[in-house]
Structures are given as C-alpha cells and as structure tokens.
Wavefront OBJ file of the C-alpha trace (Angstrom):
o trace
v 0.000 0.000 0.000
v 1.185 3.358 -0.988
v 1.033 6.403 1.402
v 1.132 9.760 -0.178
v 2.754 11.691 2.802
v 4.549 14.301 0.685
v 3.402 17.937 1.265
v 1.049 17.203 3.898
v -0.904 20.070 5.734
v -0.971 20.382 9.316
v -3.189 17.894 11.314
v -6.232 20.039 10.978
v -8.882 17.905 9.248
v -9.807 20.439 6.340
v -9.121 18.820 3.186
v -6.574 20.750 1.151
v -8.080 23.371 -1.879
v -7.036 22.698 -5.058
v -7.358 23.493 -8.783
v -10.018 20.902 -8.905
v -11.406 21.194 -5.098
v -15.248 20.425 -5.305
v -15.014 23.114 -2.451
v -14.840 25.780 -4.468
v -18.695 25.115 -5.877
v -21.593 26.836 -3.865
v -23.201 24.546 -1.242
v -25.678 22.256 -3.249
v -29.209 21.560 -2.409
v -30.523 18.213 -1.166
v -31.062 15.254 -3.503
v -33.302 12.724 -2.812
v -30.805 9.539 -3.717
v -34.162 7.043 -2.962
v -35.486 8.290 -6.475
v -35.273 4.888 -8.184
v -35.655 6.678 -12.189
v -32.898 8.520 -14.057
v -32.710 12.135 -14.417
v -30.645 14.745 -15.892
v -28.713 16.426 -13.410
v -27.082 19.036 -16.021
v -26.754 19.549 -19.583
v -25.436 21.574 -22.384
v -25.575 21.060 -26.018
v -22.227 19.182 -25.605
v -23.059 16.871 -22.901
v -24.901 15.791 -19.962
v -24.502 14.453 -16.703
v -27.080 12.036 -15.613
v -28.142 10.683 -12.292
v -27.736 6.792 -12.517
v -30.097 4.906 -9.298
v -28.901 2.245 -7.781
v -29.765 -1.529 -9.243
v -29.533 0.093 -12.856
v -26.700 -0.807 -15.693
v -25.083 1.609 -16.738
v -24.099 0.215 -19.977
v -25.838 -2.505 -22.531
v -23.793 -5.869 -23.328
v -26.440 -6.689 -26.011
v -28.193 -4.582 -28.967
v -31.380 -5.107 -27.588
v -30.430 -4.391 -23.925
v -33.134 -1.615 -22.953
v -33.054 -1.599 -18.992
v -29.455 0.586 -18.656
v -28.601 3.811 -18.393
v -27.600 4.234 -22.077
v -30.774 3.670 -23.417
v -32.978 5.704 -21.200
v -30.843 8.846 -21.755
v -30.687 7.582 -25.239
v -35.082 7.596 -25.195
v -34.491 11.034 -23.589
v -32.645 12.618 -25.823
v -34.643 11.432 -29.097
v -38.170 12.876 -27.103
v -36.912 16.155 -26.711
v -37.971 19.035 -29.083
v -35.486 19.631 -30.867
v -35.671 23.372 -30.804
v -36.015 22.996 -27.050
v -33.216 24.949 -25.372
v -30.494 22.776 -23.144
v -30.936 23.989 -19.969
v -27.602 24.417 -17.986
v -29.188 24.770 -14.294
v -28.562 22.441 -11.603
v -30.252 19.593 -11.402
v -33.180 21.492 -8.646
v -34.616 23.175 -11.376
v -36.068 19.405 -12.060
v -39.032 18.552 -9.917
v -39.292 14.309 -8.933
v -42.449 14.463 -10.904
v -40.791 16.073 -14.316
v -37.755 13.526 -14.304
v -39.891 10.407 -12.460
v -42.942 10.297 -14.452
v -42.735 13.092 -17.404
v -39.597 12.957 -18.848
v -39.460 9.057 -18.502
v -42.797 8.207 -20.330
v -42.341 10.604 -23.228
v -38.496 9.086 -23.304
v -39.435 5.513 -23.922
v -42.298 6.321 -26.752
v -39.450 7.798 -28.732
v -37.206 5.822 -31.442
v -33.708 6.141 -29.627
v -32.214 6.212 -33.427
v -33.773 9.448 -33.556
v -31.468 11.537 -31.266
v -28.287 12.940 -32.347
v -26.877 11.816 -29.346
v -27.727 8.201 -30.687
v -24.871 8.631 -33.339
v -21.988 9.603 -31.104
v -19.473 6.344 -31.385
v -17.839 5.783 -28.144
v -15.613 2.855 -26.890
v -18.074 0.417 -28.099
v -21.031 1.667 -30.530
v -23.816 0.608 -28.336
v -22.389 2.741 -25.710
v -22.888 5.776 -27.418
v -21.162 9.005 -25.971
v -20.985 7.197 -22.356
v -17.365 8.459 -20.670
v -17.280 6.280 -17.811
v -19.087 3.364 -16.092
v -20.897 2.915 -12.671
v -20.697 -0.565 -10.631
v -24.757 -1.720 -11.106
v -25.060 -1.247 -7.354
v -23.498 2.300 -7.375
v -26.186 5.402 -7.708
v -24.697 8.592 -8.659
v -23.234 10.632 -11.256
v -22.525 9.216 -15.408
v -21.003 11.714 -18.044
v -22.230 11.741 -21.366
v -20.786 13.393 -24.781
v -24.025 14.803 -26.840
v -21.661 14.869 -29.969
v -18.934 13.406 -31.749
v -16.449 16.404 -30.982
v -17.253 16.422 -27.378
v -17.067 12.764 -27.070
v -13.149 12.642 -28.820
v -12.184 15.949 -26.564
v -13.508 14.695 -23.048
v -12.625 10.887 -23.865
v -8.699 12.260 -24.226
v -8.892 14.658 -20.891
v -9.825 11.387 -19.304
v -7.564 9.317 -21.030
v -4.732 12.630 -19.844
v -6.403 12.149 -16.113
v -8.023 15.442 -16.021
v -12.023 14.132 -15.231
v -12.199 13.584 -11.738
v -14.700 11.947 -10.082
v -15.439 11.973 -6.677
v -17.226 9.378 -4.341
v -18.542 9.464 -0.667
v -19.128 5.721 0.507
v -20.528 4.586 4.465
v -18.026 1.644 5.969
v -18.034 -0.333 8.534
v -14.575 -1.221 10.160
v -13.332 -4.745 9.396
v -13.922 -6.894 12.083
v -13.456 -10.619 11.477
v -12.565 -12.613 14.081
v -9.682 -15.464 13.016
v -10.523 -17.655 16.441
v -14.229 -17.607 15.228
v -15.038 -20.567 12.616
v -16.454 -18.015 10.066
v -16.837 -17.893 6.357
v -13.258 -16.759 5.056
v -13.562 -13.002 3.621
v -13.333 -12.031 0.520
v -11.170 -9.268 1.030
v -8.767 -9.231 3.854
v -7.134 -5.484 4.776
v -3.441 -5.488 3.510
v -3.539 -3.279 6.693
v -6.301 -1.974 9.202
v -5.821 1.765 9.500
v -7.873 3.775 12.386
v -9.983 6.629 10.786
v -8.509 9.055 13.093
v -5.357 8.344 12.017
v -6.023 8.501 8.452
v -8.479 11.723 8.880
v -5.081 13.400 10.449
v -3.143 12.864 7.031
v -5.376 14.204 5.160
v -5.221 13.887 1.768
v -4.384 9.986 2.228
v -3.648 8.533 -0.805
v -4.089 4.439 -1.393
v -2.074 3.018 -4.567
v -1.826 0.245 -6.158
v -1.869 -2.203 -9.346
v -4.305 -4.429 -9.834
v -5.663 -8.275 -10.948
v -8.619 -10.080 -11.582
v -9.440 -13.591 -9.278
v -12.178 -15.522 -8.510
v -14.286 -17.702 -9.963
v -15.434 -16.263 -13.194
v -12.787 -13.236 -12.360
v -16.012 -11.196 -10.835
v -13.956 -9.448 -8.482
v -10.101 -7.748 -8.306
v -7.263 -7.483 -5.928
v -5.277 -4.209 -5.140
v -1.562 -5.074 -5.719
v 0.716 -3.234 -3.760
v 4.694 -2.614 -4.035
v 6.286 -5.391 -2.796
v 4.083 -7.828 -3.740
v 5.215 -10.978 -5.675
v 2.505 -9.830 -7.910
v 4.012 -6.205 -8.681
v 5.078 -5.328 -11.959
v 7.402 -2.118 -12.184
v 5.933 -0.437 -14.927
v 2.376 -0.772 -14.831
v -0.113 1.785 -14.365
v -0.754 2.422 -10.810
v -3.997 3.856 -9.708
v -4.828 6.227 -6.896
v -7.728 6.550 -4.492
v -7.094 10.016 -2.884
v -8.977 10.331 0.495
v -9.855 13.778 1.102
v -12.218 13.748 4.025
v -13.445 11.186 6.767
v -16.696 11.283 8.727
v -16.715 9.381 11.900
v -20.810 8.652 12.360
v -22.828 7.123 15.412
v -25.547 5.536 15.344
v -28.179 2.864 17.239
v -27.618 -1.032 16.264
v -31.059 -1.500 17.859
v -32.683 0.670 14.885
v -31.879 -1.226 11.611
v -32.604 -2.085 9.120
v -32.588 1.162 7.315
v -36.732 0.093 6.752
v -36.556 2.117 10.635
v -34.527 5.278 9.485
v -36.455 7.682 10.866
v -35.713 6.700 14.859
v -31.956 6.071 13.087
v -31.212 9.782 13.141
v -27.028 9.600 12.619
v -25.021 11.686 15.149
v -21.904 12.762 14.006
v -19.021 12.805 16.662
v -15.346 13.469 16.831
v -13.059 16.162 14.692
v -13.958 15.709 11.089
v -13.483 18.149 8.216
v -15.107 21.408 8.062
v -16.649 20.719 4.702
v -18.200 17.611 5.725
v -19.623 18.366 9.146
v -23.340 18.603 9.539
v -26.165 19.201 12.400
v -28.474 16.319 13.354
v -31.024 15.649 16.873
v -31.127 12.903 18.575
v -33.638 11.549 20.930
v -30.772 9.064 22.336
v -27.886 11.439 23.624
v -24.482 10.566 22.576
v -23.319 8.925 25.494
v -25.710 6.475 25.200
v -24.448 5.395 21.495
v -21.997 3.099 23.029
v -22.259 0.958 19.468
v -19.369 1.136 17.226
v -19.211 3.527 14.805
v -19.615 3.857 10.705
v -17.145 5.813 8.990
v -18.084 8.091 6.023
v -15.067 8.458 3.303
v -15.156 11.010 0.422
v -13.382 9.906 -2.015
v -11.459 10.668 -5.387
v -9.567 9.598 -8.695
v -9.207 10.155 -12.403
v -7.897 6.831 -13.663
v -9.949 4.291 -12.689
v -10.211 0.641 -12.390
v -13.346 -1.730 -11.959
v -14.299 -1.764 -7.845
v -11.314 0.433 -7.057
v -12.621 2.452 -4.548
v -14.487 -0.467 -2.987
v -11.351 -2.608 -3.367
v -8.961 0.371 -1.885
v -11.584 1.217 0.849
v -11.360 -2.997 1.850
v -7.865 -2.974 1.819
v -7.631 -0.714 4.776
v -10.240 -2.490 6.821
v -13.395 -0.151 5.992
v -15.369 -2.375 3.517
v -18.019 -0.415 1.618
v -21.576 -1.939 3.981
v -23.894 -3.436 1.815
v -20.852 -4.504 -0.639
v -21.490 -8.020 -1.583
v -17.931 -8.518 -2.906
v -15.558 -7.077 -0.677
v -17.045 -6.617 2.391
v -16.932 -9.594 5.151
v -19.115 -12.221 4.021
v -19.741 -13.478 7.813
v -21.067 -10.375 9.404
v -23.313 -7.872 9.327
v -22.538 -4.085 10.406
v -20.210 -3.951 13.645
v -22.296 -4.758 16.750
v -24.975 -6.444 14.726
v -26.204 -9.972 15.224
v -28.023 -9.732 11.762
v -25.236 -11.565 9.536
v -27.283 -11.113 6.481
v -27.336 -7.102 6.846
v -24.623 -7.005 4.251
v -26.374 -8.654 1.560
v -29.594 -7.078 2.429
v -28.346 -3.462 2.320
v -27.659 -1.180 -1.015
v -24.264 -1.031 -1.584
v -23.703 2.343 0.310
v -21.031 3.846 -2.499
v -22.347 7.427 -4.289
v -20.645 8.983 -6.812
v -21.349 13.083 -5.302
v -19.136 14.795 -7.955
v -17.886 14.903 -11.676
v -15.093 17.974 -13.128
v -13.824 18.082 -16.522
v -12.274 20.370 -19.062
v -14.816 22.687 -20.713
v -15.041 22.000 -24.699
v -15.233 25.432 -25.092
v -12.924 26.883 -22.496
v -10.326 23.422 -21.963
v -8.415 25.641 -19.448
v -11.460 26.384 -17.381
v -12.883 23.069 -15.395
v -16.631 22.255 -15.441
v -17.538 21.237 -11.591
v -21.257 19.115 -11.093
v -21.723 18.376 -7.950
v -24.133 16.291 -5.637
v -24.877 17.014 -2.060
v -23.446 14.006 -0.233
v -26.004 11.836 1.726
v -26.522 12.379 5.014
v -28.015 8.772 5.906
v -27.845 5.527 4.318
v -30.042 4.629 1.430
v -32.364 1.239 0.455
l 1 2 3 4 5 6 7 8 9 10 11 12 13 14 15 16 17 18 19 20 21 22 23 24 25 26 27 28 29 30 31 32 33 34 35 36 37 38 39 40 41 42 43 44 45 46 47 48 49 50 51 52 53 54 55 56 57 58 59 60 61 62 63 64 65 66 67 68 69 70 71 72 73 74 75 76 77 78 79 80 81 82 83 84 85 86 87 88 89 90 91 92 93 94 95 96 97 98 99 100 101 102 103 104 105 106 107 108 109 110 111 112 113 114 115 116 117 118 119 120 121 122 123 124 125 126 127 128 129 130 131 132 133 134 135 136 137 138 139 140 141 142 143 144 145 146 147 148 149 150 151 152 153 154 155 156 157 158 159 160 161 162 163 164 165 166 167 168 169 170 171 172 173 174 175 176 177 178 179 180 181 182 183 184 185 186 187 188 189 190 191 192 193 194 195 196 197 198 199 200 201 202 203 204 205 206 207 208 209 210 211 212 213 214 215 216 217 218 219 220 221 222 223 224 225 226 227 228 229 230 231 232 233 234 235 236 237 238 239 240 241 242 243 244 245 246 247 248 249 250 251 252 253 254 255 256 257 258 259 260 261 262 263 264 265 266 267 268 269 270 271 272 273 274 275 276 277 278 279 280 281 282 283 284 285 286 287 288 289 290 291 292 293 294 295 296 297 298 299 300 301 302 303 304 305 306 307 308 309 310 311 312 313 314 315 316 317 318 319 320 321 322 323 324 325 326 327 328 329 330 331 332 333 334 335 336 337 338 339 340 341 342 343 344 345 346 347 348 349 350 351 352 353 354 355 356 357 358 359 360 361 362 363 364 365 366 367 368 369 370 371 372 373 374 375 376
C-alpha cells in the first residue's frame, strides 16, 4: 500500500483546496438519492450528466439491452424538441415528478435512433457518448458526450487524467474474528488503519496495481509494491482520500426500513466541509455501538471496484458490498449476519469535473450534495 505523505498540511482535518477542489462550488441543495428513475442532473448542447439509481446498468452488453442507463438517456434525448433549449441549471430546477414520471414516459415512446446523441461512437457503438461506467449497485453521477467532438475531446482529458470523479461511501470497520469458525472473507485489509489516524493525514492517498481472481474473475485485488505480484511499470492507480466522517448511530434501529428513529449523530473532529447538524432523541453517550465511517473519495484513472477494493484494503469495507465486504457479518455490533447482503451497496458517486469543450483551461464542476443517511 502506498502512502502519499509528501506535502502534507498540518493535522487540521480540512481537506486541502485545489485546482479541482469540489469546495470551491456553492453549497448544493438536497437530492433525494431514494429516487429509483434517471434524471438529468445538467446539460449543455455538448453533454450531460445524468443521475444513474442504484440496481440500474449503466451500460448494454447486447443490442437489444433496454433496462441501462444508455438507453434511457438515449429515449431522452430522441423525445426532446429539438428546438427545445439545453438547460444548464442544476439539477433542482427538475421537480421528482418532471424527471420520475414526465420525462421518462415521453423518453421511452421515442425511437432512440432518432437523437443525435444516438450517433456519437464511443468505446463500443452501443455505448454511445458514455465516458465512464458505474458498478450496477453504485447510484450517482454518469457523463455523457451529446456529440462526436465532445465525445473525442472529453474521452482524451480522461484518457490525460483530467475528469475527476469523486465518491462518498458509508463503511463499517473490518472486524473478522480469526478464532471464530467463520466464512473466510473475501477481502482481507493489507492493513487496518484507524480513521482518526487517516483523517489526520489528510489527503491519504491508497495506490496500487491491480488483478482479476475468482471464480469467473467477478472481483479484483489491489496489488501493492512489494508484492510478488508487482510489476514495475504498470499503471498504478490512486484513491485520494480527502475527508473522513466518523458517524454514530443505534444497532437497535436497523434495518434502514426504521430510518427515521436512526437519526445519525456525528461525533469526533472531522473536516469542516463535511460536518453537519443532526437531533437525537438518544444522547451521545448512550451510542456506546461502534461507529460507521463516512469516506469522500477521489480519482481520475480508474479501475473496476477500485474504490471499494482500496476502501477494503484498509479495513473499511463499503456496507452493503457483496464482494468485498466480510461475508460473515453484518454491520459492527450487529447480530443480523445477512445485513450485508440485504443493504444497497452504500457507495455514491457526489461529484464529476472536466475540461470545458469550449474553455479546456477552465474546469466544469457538477456536484451532488453528499447523503446524510444511508439509502435502500
């Protein structure tokens, strides 16, 4: 595992501003990540960013694939008017009942062969203008080039690592048990790392190679300097940590069917730009369960699972993470050992910046409140 300790600020928790900091964007408003339809976030007449729910491909493997992200914003683009106007306002100027039940049912009564969009070639042509991929089980935020120009300019930024994409994922420490005759997990922590200690280096960096295993080679493996694995030479990528959220809350009330008497309680130092205001019937003293921990999260090369991967392989497994998160137990404290496969995958991609077509020295920031409580 690599460390990025060079240039490190002082051990305040603020995470650092940059060229690129998602800081710099005026505080979003809240965004309702239960919505389980699509729904354009923000567009120009370039591209889009769409909102991808969870349980939804992203991308087709067949011709006649229609339940993916491609082909509803596909159907949406080929309904429009089109001498409608792109609008270029945040994604509040869309109501639930525009994108949910509007939008969507003129979308899929339209030929998606119809919409310019439909004739960008991407990586593969049934992809479209689609830059990037989310994991099925991810909801968040999917990039997509409206034309053929914008497609070729944004598909060599990222190819040049200049789209970054940020993520904010809930985790629950690793804590398997080797003198307990468990399942083995799927993912064991190169090295468990307290959250205060990685909060205090902020931003902590997590490197590595990587290689497909298991059966059908569904899941990967960070490989790390040193290993017998390791190749010098090959492309490392980075998971950049920029903020950590250290959250209480009440074993007693999940499932997250119960939310409402779940009210989270954030405690402890944790960065300026991430800490929020909740109540509490149940005073903090009396949360003497352990805690989750809330990462925010970055990279612009990226590899299938890495943040879930990365996250694992410092003993916070992504909960509700079917692959890489301890097969044998629930969240910490819980009896329930089938909360993990029960649960969402709690991993939400808050934030997309890229070069402006137009402008390629100026960045284009879109950016998603993160949640503030776990999702079904």
């Amino acid at each position: 595992m690599k460390i990025d300790t060079a240039a490190l600020p002082s051990p305040a928790l603020a995470a650092p501003r940059s060229e690129h900091s998602l800081e710099k964007a005026p505080p979003p408003a809240a965004f309702d990540y239960c919505r389980t339809a699509p729904c354009i976030v923000k567009e120009t007449a370039q591209w889009a960013v769409v909102y991808k729910p969870p349980q939804l491909p992203t991308a087709p493997l067949r011709t006649d694939e229609q339940n993916t992200l491609v082909y509803w914003f596909l159907q949406t683009q080929a309904a429009r008017n089109p001498e409608q106007d792109f609008c270029a306002q945040p994604y509040s100027c869309y109501t639930p009942a525009d994108a949910a039940e509007g939008l969507t049912q003129r979308a899929y009564t339209a030929d998606i062969h119809t919409s310019p969009a439909a004739q960008v070639r991407g990586k593969k042509a049934i992809e479209a203008g689609l830059l990037h991929r989310l994991d099925t089980g991810t909801r968040g935020l999917v990039l997509f080039a409206k034309t053929q120009a914008c497609y070729d300019f944004l598909s060599a930024r990222q190819d040049a690592g200049e789209l970054r994409k940020t993520y904010y994922a809930f985790t629950a420490p690793y804590t398997a048990d080797p003198s307990k005759n468990t399942a083995v997990p799927v993912c064991i922590p190169q090295r468990h790392l307290p959250a205060e200690s990685i909060a205090a280096q902020l931003p902590f960096s997590i490197a590595s190679q990587f290689r497909n295993f298991g059966p059908g080679a569904k899941r990967v493996a960070p490989v790390f300097a040193g290993s017998r694995q390791y190749k010098e030479g090959n492309r490392l990528y980075t998971t950049v940590v920029e903020g950590v959220d250290i959250i209480d809350y009440r074993i007693d009330c999940y499932p997250l069917q119960d939310r409402q008497s779940c009210t989270p309680v954030f405690s402890g130092a944790v960065p300026q730009t991430q800490q929020r205001e909740y109540t509490s019937p149940t005073r903090l003293a009396e949360l003497n369960n352990p805690v989750i921990r809330g990462f925010r999260c970055s990279l612009t090369r990226g590899y299938r699972h890495q943040v879930r991967v990365h996250l694992a392989s410092v003993g916070y497994p992504i909960i509700g993470d079917p692959l890489y998160a301890e097969a044998s137990s629930a969240l910490p404290g819980s009896h329930d050992h089938s909360t993990h496969q029960s649960t969402c995958l709690q991993l939400y991609a808050i934030g997309l910046s890229f070069p402006d077509l137009e402008n390629p020295q100026q960045n284009i920031s879109v950016v998603l409140p993160p949640p503030d409580k776990m999702n079904p």
